[in-house]
N, C-alpha and C positions, 0 to 999 in steps of 0.2 A: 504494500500500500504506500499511497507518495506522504509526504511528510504534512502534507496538508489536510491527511484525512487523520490525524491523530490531534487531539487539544493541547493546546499548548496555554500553558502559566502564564499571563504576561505580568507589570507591573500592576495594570490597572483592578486585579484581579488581588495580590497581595495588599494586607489591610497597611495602610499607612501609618507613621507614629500616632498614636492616638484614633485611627482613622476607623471604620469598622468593614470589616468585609464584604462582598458583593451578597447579596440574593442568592439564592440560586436563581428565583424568576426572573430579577434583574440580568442576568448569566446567558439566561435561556430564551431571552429577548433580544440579545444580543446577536446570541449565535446566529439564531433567525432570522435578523436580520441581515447579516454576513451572507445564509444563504440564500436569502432571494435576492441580494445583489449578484453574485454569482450565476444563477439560475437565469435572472434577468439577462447576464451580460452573457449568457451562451444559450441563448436564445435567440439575442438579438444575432451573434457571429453564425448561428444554424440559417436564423430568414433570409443574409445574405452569402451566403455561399452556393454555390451553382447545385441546383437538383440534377438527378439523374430520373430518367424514367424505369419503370418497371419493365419494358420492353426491351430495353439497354443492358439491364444487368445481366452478366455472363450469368452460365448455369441456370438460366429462365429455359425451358422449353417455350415456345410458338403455341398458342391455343388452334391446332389446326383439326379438323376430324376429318380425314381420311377415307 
């Protein structure tokens, strides 16, 4: 798995002198957000990338009846 799919600890997550520690909801609103900017942004790089047709791809048979 790439290094992006494990959680990683940052600052904002350890509690600061005096400071208190994150949520877990706060945490998990977070992440969530992370992923639908992600999601968003390979979304958007999928709608402009060239399609291929169904007819195109190797290894399709031809619908012919014979």
């Amino acid at each position: 798995m790439s290094q992006e799919a494990a959680p990683e600890q940052t600052a904002d997550s350890i509690p600061a002198q005096g400071g208190r520690p994150k949520g877990l909801l706060q945490q998990m609103e977070e992440l969530m957000a992370a992923l639908n900017a992600d999601l968003s942004q390979l979304d958007a790089e999928l709608q402009t990338s060239p399609r291929t047709r169904t007819e195109d791809t190797p290894g399709t048979a031809p619908d012919t009846v014979g």
